[in-house]
DSSP file (Angstrom, degrees, kcal/mol; ACC not computed):
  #  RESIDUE AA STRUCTURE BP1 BP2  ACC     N-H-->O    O-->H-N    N-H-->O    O-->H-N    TCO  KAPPA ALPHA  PHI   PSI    X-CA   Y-CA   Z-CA
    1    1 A X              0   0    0      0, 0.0    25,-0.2     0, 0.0    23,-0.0   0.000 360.0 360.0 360.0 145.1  105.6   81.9  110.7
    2    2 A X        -     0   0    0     23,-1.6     2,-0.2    14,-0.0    25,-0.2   0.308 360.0-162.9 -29.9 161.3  105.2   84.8  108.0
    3    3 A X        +     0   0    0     23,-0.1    25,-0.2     1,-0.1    34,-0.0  -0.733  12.1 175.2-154.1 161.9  107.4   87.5  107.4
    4    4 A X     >  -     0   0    0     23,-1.6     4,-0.8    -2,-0.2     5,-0.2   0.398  27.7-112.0-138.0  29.8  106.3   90.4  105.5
    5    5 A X  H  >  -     0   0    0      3,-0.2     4,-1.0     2,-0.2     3,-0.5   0.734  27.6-112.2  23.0 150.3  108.1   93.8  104.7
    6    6 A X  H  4 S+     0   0    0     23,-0.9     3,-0.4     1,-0.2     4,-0.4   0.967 121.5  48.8 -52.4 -48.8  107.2   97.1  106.0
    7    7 A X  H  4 S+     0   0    0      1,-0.3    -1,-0.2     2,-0.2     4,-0.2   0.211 101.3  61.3-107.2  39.1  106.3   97.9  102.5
    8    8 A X  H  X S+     0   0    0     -4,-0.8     4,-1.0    -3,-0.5    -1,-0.3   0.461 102.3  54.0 -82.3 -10.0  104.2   94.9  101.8
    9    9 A X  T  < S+     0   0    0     -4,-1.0     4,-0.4    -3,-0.4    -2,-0.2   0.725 108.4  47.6 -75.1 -12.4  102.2   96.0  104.3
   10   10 A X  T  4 S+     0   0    0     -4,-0.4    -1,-0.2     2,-0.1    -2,-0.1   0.724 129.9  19.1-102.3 -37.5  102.0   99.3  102.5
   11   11 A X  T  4 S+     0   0    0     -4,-0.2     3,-0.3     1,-0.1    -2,-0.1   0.816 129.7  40.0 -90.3 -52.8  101.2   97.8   99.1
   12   12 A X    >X  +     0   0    0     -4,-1.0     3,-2.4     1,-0.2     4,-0.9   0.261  68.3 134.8 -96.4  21.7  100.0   94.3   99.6
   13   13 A X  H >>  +     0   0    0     -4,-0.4     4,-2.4     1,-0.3     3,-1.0   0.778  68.8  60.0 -40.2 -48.5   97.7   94.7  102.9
   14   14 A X  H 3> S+     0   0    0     -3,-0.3     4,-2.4     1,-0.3    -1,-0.3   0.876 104.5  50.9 -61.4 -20.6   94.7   92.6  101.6
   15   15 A X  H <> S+     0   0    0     -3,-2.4     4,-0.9     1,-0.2    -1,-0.3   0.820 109.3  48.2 -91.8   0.4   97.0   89.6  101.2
   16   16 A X  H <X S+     0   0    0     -3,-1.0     4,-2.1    -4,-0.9    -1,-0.2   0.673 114.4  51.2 -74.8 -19.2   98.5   89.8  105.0
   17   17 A X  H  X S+     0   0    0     -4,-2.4     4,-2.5     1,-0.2    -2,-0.2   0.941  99.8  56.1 -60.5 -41.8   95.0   90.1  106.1
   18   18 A X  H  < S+     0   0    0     -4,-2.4     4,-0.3     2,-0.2    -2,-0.2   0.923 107.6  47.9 -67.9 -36.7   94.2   87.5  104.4
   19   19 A X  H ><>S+     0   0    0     -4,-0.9     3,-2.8     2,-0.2     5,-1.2   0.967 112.6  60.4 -18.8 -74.1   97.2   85.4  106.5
   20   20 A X  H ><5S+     0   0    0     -4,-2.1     3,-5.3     1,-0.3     2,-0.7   0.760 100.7  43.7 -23.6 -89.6   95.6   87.1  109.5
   21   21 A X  T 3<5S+     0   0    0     -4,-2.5    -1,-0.3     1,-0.3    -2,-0.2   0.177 104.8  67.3 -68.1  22.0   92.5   85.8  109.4
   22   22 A X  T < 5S-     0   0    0     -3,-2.8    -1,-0.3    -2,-0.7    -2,-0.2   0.093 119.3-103.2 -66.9 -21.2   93.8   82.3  108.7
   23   23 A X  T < 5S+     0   0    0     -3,-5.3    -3,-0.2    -4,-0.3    -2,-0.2   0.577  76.0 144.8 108.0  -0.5   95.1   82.2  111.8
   24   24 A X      < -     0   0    0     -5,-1.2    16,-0.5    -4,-0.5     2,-0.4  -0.184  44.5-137.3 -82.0-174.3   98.9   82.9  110.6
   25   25 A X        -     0   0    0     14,-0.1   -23,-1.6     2,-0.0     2,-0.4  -0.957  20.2-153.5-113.8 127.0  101.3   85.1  112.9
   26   26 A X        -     0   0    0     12,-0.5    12,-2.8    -2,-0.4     2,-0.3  -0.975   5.7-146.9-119.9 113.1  103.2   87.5  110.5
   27   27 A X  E     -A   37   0A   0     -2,-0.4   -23,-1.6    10,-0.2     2,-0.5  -0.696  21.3-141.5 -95.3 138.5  106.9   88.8  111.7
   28   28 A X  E     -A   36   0A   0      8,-1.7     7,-1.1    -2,-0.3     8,-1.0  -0.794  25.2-174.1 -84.5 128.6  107.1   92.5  110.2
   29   29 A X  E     -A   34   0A   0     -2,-0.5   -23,-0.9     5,-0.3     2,-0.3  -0.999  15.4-176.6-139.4 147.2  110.5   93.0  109.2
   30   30 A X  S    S+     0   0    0      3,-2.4    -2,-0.0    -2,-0.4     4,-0.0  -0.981  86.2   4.4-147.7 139.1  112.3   96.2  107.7
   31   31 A X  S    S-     0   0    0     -2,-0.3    -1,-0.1     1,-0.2     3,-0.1   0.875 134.0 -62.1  79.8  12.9  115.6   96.2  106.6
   32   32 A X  S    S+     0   0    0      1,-0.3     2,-0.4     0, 0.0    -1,-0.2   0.653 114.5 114.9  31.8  32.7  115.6   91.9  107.3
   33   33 A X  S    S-     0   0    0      0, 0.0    -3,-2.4     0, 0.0     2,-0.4  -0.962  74.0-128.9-109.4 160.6  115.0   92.8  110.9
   34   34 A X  E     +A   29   0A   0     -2,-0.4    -5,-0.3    -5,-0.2     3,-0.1  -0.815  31.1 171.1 -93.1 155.6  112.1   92.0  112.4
   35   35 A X  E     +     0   0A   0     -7,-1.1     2,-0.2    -2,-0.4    -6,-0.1   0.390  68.7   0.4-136.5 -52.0  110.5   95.2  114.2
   36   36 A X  E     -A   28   0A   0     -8,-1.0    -8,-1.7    -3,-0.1     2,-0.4  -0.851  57.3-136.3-153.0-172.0  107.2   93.7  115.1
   37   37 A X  E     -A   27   0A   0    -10,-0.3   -10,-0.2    -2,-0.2     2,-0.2  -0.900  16.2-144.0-168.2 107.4  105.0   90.5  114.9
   38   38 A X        -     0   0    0    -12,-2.8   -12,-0.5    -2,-0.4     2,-0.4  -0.480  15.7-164.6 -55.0 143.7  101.3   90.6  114.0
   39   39 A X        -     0   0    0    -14,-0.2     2,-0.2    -2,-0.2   -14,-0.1  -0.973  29.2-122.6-156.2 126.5   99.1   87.7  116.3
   40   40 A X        -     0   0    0    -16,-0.5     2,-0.7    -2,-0.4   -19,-0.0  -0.344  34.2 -98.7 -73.1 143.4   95.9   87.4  114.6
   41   41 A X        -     0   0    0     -2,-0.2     3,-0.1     1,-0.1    -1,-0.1  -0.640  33.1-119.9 -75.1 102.6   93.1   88.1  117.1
   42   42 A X        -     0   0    0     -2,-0.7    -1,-0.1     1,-0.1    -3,-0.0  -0.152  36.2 -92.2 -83.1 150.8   91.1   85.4  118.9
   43   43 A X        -     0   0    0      1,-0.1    -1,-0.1     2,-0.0     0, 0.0   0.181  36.1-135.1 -39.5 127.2   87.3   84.9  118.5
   44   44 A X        -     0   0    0     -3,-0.1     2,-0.4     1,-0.1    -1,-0.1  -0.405  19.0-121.3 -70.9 161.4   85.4   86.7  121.0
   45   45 A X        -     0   0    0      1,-0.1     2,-0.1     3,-0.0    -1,-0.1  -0.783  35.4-108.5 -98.3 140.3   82.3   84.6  122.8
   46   46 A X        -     0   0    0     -2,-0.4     2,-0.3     2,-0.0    -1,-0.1  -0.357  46.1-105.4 -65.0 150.1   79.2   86.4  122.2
   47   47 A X        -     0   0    0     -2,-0.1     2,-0.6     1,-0.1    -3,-0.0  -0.700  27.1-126.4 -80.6 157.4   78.3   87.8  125.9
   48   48 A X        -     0   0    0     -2,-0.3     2,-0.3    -3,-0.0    -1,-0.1  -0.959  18.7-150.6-124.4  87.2   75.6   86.0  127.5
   49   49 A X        -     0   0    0     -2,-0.6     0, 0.0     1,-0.1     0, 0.0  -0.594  31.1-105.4 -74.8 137.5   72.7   88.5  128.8
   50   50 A X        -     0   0    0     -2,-0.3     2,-1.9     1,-0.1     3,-0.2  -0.281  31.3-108.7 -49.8 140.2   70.7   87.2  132.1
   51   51 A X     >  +     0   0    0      1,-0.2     4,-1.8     2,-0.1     5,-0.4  -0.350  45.6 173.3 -80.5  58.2   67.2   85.8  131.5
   52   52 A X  H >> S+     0   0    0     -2,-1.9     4,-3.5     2,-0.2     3,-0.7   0.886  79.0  60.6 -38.3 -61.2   65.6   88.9  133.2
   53   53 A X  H >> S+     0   0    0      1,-0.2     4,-1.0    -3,-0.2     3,-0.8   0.742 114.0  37.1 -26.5 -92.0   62.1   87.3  131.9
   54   54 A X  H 3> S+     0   0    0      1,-0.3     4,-3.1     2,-0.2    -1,-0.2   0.645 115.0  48.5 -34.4 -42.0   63.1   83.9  134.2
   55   55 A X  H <X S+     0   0    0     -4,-1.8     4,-3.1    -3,-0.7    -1,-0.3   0.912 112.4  55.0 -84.6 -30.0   64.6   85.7  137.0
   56   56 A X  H <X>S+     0   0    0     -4,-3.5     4,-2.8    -3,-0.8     5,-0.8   0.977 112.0  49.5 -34.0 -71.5   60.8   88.3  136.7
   57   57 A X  H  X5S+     0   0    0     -4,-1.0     4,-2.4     1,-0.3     6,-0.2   0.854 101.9  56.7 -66.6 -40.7   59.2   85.1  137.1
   58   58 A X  H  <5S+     0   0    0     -4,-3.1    -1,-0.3     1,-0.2    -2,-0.2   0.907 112.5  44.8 -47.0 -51.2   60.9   83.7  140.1
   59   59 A X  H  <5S+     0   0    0     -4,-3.1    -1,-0.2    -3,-0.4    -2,-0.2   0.715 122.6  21.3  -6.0 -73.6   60.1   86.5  141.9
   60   60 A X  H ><5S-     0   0    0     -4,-2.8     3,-1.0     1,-0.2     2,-0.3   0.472  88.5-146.9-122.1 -16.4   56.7   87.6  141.6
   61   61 A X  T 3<< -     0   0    0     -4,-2.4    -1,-0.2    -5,-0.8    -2,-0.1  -0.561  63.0 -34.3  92.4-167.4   55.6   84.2  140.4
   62   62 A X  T 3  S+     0   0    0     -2,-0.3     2,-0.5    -4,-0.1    -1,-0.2   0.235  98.0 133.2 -97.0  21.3   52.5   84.7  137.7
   63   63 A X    <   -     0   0    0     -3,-1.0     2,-0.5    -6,-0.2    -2,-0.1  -0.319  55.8-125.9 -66.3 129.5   51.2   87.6  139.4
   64   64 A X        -     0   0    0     -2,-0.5     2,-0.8    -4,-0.1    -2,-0.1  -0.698  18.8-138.1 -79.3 126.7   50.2   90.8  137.1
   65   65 A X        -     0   0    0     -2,-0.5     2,-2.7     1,-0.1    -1,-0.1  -0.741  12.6-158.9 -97.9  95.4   51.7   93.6  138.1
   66   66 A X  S    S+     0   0    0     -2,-0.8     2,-0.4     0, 0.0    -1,-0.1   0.312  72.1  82.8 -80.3   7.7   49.4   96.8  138.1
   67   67 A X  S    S-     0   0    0     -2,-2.7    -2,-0.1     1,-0.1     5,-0.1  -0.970  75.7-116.8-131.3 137.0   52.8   99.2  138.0
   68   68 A X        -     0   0    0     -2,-0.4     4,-0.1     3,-0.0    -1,-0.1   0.344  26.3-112.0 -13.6 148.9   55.2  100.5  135.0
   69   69 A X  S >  S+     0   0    0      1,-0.1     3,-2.6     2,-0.1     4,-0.1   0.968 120.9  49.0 -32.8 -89.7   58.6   99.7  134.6
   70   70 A X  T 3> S+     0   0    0      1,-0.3     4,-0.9     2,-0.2    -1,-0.1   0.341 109.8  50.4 -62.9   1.3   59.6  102.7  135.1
   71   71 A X  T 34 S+     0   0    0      2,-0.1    -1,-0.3     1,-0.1    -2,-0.1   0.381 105.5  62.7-121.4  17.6   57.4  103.1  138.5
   72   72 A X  T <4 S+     0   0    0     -3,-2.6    -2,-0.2    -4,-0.1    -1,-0.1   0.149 104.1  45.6 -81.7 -19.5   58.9  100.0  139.4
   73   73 A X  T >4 S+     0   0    0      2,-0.1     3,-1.6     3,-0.1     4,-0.5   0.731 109.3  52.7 -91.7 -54.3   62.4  101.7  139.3
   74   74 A X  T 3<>S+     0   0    0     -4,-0.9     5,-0.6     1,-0.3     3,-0.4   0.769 111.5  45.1 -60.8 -23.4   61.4  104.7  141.2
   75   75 A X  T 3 5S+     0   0    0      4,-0.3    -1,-0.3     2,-0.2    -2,-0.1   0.191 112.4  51.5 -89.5   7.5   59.9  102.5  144.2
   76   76 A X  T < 5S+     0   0    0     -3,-1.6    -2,-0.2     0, 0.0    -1,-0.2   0.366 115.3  47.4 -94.0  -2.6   63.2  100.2  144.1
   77   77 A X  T   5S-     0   0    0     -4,-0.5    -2,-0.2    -3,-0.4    -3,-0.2   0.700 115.2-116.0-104.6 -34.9   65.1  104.0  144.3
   78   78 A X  T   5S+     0   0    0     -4,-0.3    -3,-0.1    -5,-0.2    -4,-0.1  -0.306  85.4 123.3  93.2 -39.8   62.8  105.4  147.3
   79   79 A X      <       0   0    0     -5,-0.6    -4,-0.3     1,-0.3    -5,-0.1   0.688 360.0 360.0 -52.3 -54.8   61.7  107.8  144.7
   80   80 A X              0   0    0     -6,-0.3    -1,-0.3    -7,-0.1    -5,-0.2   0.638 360.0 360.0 -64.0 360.0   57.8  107.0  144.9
């Protein structure tokens, strides 16, 4: 593990970033205590939308449907 000063962080940020995104963990120390401990962030997964097109088709099949989206919402609300 790192260590960095309060005031490398204040002078030298791009090189603890670069640590960071390298995956290091960097103990903040002021005064030669440490105070805090940076933990590099792990990769999000891209989210994963539902195949509305697939789940359409299951549905209604290959039928055309003579009605709008949006007058397709308002008769799934009660609204038409």
């Amino acid at each position: 593990m790192k260590t960095a000063t309060v005031r490398d962080l204040r002078y030298r940020f791009p090189e603890v970033e670069a640590k960071l995104r390298e995956g290091e963990e960097i103990e903040v120390t002021k005064r030669r205590q440490v105070i805090a401990r940076l933990v590099p962030v792990k990769p999000q997964r891209p989210r994963a939308y539902p195949d509305f097109l697939a789940i359409q088709r299951e549905i209604f099949g290959d039928k055309a449907l003579n009605a709008s989206g949006s007058e397709l919402v308002s008769w799934a609300r009660g609204e038409y």
